[in-house]
C-alpha positions as a Python dict, from the first residue, in 0.01 Angstrom:
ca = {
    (1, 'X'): (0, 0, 0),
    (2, 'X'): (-340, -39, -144),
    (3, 'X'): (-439, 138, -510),
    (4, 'X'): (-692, 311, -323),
    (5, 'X'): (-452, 465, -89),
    (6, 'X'): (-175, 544, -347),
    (7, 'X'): (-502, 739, -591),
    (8, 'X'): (-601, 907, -244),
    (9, 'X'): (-232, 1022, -197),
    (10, 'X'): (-229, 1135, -537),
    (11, 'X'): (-557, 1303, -559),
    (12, 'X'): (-445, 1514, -151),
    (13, 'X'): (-125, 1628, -383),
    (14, 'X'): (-331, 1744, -628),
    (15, 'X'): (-558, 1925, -424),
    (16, 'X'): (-229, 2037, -227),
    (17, 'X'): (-64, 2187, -514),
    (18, 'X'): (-382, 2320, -752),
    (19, 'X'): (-556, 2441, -409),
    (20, 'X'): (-210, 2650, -336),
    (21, 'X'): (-188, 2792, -664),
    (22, 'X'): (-556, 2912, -700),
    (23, 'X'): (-542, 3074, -324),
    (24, 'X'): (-184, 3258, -428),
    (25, 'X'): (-358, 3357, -772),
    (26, 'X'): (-725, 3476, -612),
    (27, 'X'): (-555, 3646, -280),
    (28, 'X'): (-328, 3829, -539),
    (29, 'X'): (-585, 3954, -812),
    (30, 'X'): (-825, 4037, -509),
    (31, 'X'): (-518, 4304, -347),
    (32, 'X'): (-479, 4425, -730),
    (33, 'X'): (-870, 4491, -736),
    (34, 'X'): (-857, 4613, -425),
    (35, 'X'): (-540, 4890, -411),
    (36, 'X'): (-519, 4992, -759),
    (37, 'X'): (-753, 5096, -1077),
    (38, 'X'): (-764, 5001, -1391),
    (39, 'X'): (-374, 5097, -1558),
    (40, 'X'): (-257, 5201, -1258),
    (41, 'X'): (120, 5084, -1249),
    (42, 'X'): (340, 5085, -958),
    (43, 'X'): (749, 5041, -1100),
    (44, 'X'): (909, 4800, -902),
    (45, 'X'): (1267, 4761, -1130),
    (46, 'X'): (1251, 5071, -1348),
    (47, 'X'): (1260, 4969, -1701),
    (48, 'X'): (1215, 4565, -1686),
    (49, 'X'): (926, 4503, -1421),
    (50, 'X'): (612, 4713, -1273),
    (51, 'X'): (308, 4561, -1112),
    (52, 'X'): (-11, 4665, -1345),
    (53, 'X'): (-370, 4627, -1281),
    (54, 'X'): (-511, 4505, -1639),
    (55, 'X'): (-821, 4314, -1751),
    (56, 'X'): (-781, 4125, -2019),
    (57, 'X'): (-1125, 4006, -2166),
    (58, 'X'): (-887, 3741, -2415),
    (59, 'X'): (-669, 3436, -2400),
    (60, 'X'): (-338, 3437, -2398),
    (61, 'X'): (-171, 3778, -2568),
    (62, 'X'): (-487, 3966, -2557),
    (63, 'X'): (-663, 3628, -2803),
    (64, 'X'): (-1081, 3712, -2921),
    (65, 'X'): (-1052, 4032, -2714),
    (66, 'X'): (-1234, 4188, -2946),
    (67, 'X'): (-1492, 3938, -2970),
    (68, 'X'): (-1854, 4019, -2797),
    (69, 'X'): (-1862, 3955, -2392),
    (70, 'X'): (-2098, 3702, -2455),
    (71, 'X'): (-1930, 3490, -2721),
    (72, 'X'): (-1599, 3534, -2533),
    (73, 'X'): (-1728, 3411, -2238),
    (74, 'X'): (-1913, 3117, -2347),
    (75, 'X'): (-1559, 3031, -2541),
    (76, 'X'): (-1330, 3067, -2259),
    (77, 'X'): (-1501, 2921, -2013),
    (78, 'X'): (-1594, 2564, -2231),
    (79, 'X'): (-1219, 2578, -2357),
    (80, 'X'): (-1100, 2571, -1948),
    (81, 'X'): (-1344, 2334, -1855),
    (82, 'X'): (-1239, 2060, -2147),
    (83, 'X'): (-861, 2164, -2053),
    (84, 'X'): (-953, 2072, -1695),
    (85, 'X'): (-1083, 1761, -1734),
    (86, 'X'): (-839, 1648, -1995),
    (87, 'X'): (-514, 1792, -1766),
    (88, 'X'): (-690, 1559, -1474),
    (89, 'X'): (-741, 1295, -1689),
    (90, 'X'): (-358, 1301, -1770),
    (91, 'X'): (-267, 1371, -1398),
    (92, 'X'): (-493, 1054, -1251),
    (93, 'X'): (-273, 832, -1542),
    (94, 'X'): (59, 969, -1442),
    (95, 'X'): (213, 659, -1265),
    (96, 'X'): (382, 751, -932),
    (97, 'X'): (700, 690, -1059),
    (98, 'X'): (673, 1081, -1201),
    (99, 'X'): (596, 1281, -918),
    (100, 'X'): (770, 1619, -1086),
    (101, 'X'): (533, 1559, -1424),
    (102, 'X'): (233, 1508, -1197),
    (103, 'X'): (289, 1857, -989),
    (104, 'X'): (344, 1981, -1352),
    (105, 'X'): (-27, 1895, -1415),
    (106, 'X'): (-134, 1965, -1087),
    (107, 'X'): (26, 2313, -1132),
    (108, 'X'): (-163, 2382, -1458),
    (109, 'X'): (-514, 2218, -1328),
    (110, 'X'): (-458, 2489, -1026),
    (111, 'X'): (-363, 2789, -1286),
    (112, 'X'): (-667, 2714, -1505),
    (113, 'X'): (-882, 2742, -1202),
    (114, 'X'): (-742, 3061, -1115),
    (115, 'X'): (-831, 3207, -1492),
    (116, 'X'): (-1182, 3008, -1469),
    (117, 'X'): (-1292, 3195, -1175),
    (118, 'X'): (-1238, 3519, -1325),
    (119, 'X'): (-1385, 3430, -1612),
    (120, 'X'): (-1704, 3359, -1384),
    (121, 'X'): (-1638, 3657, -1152),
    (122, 'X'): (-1568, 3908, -1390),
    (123, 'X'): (-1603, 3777, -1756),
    (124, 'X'): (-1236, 3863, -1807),
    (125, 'X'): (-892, 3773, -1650),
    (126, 'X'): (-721, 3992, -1393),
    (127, 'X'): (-347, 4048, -1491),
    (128, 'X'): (-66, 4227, -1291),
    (129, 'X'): (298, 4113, -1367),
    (130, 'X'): (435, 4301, -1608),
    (131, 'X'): (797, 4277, -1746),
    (132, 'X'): (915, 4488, -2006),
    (133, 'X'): (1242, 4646, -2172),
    (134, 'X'): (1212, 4949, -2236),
    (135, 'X'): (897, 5042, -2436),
    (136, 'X'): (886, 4630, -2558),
    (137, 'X'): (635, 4497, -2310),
    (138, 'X'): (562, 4097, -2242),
    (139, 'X'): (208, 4099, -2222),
    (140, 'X'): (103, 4103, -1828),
    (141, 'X'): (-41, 3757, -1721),
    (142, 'X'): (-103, 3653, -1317),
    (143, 'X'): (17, 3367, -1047),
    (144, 'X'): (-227, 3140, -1225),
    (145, 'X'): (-71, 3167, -1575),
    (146, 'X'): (278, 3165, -1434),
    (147, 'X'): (158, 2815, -1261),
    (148, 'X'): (22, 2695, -1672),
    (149, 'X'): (365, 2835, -1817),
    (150, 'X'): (576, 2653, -1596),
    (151, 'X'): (349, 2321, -1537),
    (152, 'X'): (360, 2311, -1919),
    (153, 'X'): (757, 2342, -1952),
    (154, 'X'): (724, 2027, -1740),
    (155, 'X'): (556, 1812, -1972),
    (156, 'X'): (720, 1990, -2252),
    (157, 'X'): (1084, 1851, -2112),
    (158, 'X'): (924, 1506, -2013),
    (159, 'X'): (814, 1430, -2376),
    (160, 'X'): (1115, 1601, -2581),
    (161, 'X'): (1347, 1372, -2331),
    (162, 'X'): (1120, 1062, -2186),
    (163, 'X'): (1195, 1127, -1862),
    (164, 'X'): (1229, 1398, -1567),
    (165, 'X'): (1480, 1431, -1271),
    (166, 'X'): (1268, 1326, -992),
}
């Protein structure tokens, strides 16, 4: 097989993958926008897990909310876009002997779409899953950052031990 058809392979995975994530992510937030306002909660296991429409205007665990829009914004959006092209910089130089650490980037490329697109949308990121014990709540994130969290504990396990199960 030819490099060019063993990149174009690659590059249809990536597409694949990223293009599945951002769909699951955007059809999601848009039937949380949609059904519910702004706090409303719906308990699906009572005590650990209820689906609840939040906005946050931060990063991760509510990071620069309180930040102006504007400022926010323009931060958040250039941080995603440098992630983005420095993720698909890694993914194009994954050889294809690591197909499991290239989903793993494909997975996060697709996930930071998902949050970039809010970002343009609505200047903040739509958030629904929320797990909790009790009154100790994980802070509610979306399809896309579940897609970052676990395309990150990908690479995370390929560098602590050189190699992944493929």
């Amino acid at each position: 097989m030819g490099k060019y058809t063993l990149f174009s392979q690659k590059f249809t995975r990536l597409v694949i993958i990223a293009g599945l994530i951002v769909v699951l992510d955007q059809l999601t937030k848009a039937a949380i926008l949609q059904s519910m306002a702004l706090h409303d909660s719906i308990p699906v296991i009572k005590g650990f897990f209820s689906i609840t429409h939040i906005q946050n205007p931060g990063g991760a665990f509510g990071l620069f909310a309180h930040q102006s829009e504007g400022l926010r914004r323009l931060f958040f959006i250039f941080l995603s876009s440098a992630a983005m092209v420095a993720v698909l910089y890694f993914y194009i130089q994954t050889p294809g002997t690591h197909p499991l650490l290239a989903a793993g980037f494909a997975l996060i490329f697709g996930g930071a779409i998902g949050n970039l697109i809010d970002r343009f949308r609505y200047g903040k990121v739509v958030d629904f899953l929320d797990f909790y014990l009790g009154e100790l709540h994980w802070p509610a994130f979306n399809i896309a950052d579940s897609a970052i969290s676990v395309g990150i504990t990908v690479l995370v396990m390929h560098l602590l031990f050189n190699k992944m199960p493929e």
